[in-house]
C-alpha positions in Angstrom: -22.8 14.6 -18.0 -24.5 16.9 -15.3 -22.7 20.2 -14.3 -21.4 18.8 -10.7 -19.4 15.5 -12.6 -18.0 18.1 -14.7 -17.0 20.4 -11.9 -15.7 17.0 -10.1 -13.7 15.8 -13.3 -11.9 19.4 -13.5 -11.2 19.7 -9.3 -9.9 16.0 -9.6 -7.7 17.4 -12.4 -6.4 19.8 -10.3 -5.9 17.9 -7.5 -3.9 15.3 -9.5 -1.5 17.6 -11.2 -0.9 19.5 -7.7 1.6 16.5 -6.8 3.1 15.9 -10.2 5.8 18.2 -9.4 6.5 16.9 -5.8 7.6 14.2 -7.3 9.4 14.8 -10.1 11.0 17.4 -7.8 11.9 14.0 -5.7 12.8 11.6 -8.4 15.1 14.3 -10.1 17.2 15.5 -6.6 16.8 12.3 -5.0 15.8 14.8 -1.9 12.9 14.1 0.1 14.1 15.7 3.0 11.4 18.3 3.4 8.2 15.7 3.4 7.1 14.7 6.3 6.9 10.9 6.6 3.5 10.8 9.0 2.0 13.7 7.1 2.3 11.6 4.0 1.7 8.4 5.5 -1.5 9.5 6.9 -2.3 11.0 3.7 -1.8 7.9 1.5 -4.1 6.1 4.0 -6.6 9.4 3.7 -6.6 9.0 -0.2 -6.9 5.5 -0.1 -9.8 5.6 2.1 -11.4 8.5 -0.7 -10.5 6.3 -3.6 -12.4 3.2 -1.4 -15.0 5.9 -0.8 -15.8 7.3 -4.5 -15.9 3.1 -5.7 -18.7 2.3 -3.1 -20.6 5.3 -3.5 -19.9 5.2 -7.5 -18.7 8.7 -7.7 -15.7 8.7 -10.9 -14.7 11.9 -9.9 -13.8 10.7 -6.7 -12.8 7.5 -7.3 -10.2 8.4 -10.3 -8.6 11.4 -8.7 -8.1 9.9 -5.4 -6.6 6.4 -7.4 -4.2 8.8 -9.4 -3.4 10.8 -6.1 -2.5 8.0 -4.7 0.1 6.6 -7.1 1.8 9.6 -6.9 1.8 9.7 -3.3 2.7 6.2 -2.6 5.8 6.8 -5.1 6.7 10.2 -2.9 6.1 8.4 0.1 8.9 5.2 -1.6 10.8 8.4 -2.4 11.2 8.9 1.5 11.5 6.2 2.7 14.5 5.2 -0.2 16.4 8.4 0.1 15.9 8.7 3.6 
């Protein structure tokens, strides 16, 4: 593995674990107040469009990160729309 995957594989770990507290901050208050619903819409379709992105061009950093972002964003984004 060449030095930019590996510095791919640890951003997408960052960038994965960045929204794991959102949501369990969501699923345990059953608050999604805060969170905009067309900042996150427009960022599910964003990620989606990254995850699309990374399978075409092959990247796995891109492509894994982006696929995990998304779950947790499309959960958040149920989140407000449920609780709303």
């Amino acid at each position: 593995m060449d030095y930019a995957t590996v510095v791919g594989f640890v951003a997408a770990s960052f960038t994965v674990v960045a929204f794991f507290p959102q949501l369990l901050k969501a699923w345990r208050t059953k608050s999604t107040r805060d969170i905009s619903l067309g900042m996150f819409s427009a960022f599910c379709v964003g990620v989606f469009l990254w995850f699309i992105y990374g399978v075409v061009t092959s990247n796995l950093p891109v492509a894994i990160a982006n696929f995990l972002t998304l779950i947790q964003a499309v959960i958040i984004l149920f989140l407000k729309l449920k609780y709303k």
